[in-house]
N, C-alpha and C positions, 0 to 999 in steps of 0.2 A: 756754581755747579748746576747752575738749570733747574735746580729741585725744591721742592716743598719738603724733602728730609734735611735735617740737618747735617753737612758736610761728612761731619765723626761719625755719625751712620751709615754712611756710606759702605758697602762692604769690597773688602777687600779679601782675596785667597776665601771666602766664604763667611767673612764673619765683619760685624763694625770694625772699623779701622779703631776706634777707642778700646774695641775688647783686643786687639793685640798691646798695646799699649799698659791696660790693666793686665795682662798676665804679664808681664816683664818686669809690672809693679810688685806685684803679689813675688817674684823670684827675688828681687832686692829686699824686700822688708816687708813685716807682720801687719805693719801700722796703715789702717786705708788710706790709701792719696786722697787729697782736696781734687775735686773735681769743679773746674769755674767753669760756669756755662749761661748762657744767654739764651739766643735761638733756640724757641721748642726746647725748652729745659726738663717739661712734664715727660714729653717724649724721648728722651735720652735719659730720662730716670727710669721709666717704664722699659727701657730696653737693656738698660744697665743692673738695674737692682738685685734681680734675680739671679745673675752668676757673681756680681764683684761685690765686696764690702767698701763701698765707697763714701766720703766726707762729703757733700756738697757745696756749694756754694754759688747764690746767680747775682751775677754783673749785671745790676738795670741796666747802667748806660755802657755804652762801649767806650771809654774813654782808655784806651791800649794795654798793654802790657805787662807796664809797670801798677798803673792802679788795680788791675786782676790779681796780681800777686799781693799786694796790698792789705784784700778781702781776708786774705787769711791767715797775717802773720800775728793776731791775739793768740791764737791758738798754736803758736811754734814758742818755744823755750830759746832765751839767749844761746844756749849750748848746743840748739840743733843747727845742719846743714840744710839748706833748704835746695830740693832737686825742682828745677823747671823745664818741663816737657811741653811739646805742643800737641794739641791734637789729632794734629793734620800729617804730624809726622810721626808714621807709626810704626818702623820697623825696627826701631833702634833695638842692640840685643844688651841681654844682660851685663853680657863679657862688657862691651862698650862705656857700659853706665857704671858697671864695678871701676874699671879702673877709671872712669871720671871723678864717682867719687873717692876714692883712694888718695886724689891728689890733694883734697880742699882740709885745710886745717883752718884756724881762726884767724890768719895772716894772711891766708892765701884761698882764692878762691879759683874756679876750672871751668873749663867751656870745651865744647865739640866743637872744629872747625873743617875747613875740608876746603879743596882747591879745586874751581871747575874751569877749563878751556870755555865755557860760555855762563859768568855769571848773572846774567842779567835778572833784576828781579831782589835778587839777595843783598841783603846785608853787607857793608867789607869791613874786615878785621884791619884797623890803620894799629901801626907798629911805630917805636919813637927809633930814633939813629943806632941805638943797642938790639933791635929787632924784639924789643919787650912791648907784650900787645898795652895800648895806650888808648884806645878807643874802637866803638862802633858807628859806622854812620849808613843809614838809611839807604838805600838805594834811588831814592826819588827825592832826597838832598844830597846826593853826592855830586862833588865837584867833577870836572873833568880828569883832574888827577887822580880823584879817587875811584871814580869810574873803571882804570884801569886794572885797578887792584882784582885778584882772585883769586884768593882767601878768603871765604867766605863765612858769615856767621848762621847756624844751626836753628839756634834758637835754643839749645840742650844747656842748660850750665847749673852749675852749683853751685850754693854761696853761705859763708857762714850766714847765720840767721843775724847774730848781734849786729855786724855791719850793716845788713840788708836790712835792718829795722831803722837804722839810723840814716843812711843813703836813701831808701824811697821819698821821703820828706821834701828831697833837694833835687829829685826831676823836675825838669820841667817839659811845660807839652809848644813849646816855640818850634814847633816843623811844620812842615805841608799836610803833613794828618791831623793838627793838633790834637796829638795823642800824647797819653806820658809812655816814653818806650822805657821797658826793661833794658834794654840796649844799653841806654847812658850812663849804668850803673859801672860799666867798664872804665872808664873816663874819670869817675867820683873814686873807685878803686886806684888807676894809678895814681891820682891826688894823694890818694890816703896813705899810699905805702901799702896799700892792699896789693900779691903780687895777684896778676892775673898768667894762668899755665892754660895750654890747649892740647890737647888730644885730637888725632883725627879717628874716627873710625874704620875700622876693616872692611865693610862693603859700603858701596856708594851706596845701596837704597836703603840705608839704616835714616841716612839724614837727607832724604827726597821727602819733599814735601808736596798736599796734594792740594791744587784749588781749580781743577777744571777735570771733565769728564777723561779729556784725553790725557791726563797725568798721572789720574787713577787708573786707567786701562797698562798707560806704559809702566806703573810701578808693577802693577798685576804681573807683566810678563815679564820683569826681570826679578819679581821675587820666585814667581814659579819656576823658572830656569833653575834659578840658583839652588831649588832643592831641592830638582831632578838630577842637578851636577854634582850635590852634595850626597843623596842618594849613590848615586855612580861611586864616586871616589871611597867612600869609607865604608858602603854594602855589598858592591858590586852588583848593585841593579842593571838590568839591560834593556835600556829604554832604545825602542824603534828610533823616535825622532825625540829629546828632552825635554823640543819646545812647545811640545802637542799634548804636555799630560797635567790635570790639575788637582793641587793637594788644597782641600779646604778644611782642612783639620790635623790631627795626629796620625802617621802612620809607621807601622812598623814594619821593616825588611828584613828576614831572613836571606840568604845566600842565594845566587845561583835562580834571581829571580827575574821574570822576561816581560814586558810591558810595551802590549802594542800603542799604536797612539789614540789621541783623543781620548783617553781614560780620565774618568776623576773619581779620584779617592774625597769621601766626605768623612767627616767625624771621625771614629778611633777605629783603626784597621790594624790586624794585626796579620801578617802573609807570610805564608811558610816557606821554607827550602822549596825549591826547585817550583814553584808555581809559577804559571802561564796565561797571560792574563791578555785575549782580545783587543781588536779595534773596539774603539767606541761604547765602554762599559763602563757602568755606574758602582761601584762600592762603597755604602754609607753601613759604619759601625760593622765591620765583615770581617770575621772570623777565618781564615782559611790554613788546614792546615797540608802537610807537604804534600807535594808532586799534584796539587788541583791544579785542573786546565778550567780555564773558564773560557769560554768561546766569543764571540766577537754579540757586539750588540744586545746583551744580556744586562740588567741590573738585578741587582744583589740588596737587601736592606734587612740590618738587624738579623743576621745568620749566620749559622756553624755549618762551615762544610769541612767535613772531614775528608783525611789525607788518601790520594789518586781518585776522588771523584772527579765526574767531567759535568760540569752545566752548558748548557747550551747548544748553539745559537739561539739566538731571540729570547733566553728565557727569562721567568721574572720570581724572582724569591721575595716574597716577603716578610716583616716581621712574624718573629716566633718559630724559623723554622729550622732543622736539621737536618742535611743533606751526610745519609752515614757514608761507610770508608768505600770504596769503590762505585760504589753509588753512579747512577745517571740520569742525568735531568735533560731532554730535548728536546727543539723547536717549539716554543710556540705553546710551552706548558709554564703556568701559573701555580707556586706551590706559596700557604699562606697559611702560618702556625701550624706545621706538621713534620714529623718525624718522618724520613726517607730511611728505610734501613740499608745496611750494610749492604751493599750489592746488585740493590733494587734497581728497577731499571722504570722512566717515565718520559718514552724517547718523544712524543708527537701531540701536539692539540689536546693538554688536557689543563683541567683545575682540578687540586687537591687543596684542601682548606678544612682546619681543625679533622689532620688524621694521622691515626698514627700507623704506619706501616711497617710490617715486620721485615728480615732479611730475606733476600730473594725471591721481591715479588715484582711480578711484570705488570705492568698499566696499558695497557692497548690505548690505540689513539682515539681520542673526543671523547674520553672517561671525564664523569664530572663526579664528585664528592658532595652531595646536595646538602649543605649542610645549616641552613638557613629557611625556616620557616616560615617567616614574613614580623615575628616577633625574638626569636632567641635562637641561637647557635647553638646543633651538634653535634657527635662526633663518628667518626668510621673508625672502625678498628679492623685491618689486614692480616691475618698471622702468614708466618713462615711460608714461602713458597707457591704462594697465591699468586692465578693467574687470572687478568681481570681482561676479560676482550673487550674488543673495539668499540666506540661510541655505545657503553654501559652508562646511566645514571645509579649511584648508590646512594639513597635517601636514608640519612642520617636521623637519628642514632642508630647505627646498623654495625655488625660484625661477620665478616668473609673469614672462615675457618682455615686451620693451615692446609696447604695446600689445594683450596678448593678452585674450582675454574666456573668463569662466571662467560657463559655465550655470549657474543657477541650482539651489541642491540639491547640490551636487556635495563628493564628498572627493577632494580632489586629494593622494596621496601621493608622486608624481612631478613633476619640470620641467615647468611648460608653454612650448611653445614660443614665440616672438613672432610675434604677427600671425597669430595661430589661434587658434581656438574649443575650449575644450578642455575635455567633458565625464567625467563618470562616476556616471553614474544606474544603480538596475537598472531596469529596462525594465517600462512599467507594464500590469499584467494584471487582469481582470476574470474574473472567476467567474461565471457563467450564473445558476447555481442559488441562490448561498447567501441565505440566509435573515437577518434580523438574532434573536437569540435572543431568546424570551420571557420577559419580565419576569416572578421567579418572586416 
């Protein structure tokens, strides 16, 4: 990978490729997976720990496959199945691994297989004259016969435990990696009367594996596709272009809903009926409920806008704020843990930060909300109706009364009262004489 992070860190759709792997864990069963890991172990605990309940386990040497799983079979019970997952391959879904496991009883053990027009690289699944799988061979001890084969092995399988305790013992590491592969356990299997069953998976990138930049980028864009196309099919989302929009977490579609490109949806998004959503806009943990336009170039983070408000262009929401029901947020304005009432309007070049403003009130442009004193944060209060002209400063803690209208230009460091005009300019004076200075 070119990196000083380790590979399963890597991120993929916005997250390590090992935490998609751990949520799929956590969907199949309670019990934390064994997690084996070598490279930078401290650092993939450090990034792991705090969202999964994970087992660990570190491999000093790398000695393959077989001896990794090896590490942790004290700790499995004769009676369990033991699931083997890689971590480079991270997409596999639930549905895939339920019915893998499904197949494995204590006579029979299971594997994910899959057929590619260019195996190279992989694994091949060799089959005896009954077409019953009978072994795996390496791709860099494959023969030239086996060369041709392309059926390929995953890496995914399942095994009962009691055989898999008795079987690792009798690898051995006689290949070109002297490694012990998990692989050969196929082969010890049909010896034993163990049957071996295969499954393919439903999408190819369940079992795409990743060890170079440019195989992470290309799983990238076929996971994304796929669920912008899944979006489409069972929401009726209406993506511009499918292959221009990116999900890096959870999101939710209501109906009827329009998605320019270049968008990325981050974290948990929930989007209403009929909403409209720009080129080139950011939504992380966004709230929107029906008929919101959000306009092109605008991010969104940690916010409620309520139903037929319009943000944007260019605007920037951030945490702590709500945009109320017809509400309007335009160009080039910053709003930052504050309340937008119902109707309000804050069309041009403004900051508003820790305020709460009441229904229909207007913000003139290059309004600032001064709400920061060099040590502590506070707050503006708007009522009803208030009309705040053009490049105002309102130095917090301050409150504008309903309806009250504030001149244009003005620093208001005091209450204004309601239902009054309530300036503070200095008073504009002309000079007779002056000159403009010559250009020297």
């Amino acid at each position: 990978m070119l990196s000083d992070t380790p590979k399963v860190l890597s991120r993929l759709a916005g997250q390590p490729m090992v935490h998609h792997l751990l949520s799929t864990c956590q969907n199949i069963t309670p019990e934390p997976p064994f997690v084996i890991c070598g490279y930078e172990a401290s650092l993939l605990k450090e990034q792991t720990d705090p969202y999964f309940n994970v087992a660990w386990c570190y491999q000093k040497e790398q000695l393959g496959t077989a001896h990794a799983v090896g590490l942790v079979l004290d700790s499995v019970d004769d009676s369990d199945y033991v699931l083997v997952l890689a971590g480079d391959v991270p997409l596999t879904t639930t549905d895939t691994l339920n019915r893998l496991i499904a197949l494995c009883n204590k006579n029979q053990m299971a594997l994910v297989t899959q057929h590619l027009d260019d195996p190279t690289g992989y694994g091949r699944i060799k089959r005896d004259q009954n077409k019953n799988i009978c072994g795996i061979v390496e791709h860099k001890d494959a023969s030239a016969d086996e060369l041709e084969i392309t059926e390929i092995n995953t890496g995914i399988m399942v095994i009962p435990a009691a055989f898999l305790k008795s079987a690792l013992p009798q690898i051995k590491n006689n290949n070109s990696q002297g490694e012990y592969y998990l692989t050969d356990i196929i082969e010890l299997a049909y010896k034993n009367k163990i049957s071996v069953e295969a499954i393919h998976a439903q999408f190819s990138f369940e079992v795409k594996g990743v060890n170079s930049k440019q195989q992470l980028a290309e799983l990238e864009r076929t996971y994304q596709l796929y669920r912008a196309t899944t979006y489409m099919k069972e929401l009726g989302v209406s993506f511009s272009d499918p292959a221009r929009v990116e999900f890096r977490g959870k999101t939710d579609f209501a109906k009827d809903v329009e998605v320019d490109i270049n968008t990325i949806f981050e974290g948990n998004n929930v989007i209403g009926k009929a909403c409209r959503i720009g080129a080139n806009c950011i939504l992380k943990n966004v709230v929107l409920e029906d008929q919101v336009v959000i306009e092109p170039m605008s991010i969104l983070e940690n916010v409620i806008v309520r139903k037929e408000a319009q943000i944007g262009p260019y605007a920037r929401l951030r945490p702590g704020t709500e945009i109320g029901e017809s509400a309007k947020v335009g160009n080039f304005v910053e709003i930052k843990k504050s309340m937008l009432g119902k109707g309000s309007k804050a069309n041009h070049l403004s900051y508003i930060g820790d305020a709460e403003i009441a229904e229909d009130v207007n913000i003139g442009a290059g309004t600032i909300t001064c709400n920061y004193d060099g040590v502590n944060k506070h707050q503006t209060k708007i009522g009803k109706g208030a009309f705040i002209g053009s490049n105002t400063s309102l130095v917090a803690p301050v409150t504008i009364g309903e309806n009250s209208n504030i001149g244009a230009g003005s620093t208001i460091v005091s209450d204004a009262p309601a239902n009054k005009l309530s300036l503070a300019r200095a008073k504009q004076t002309m000079i007779e004489k002056w000159k403009r200075p010559e250009k020297k």
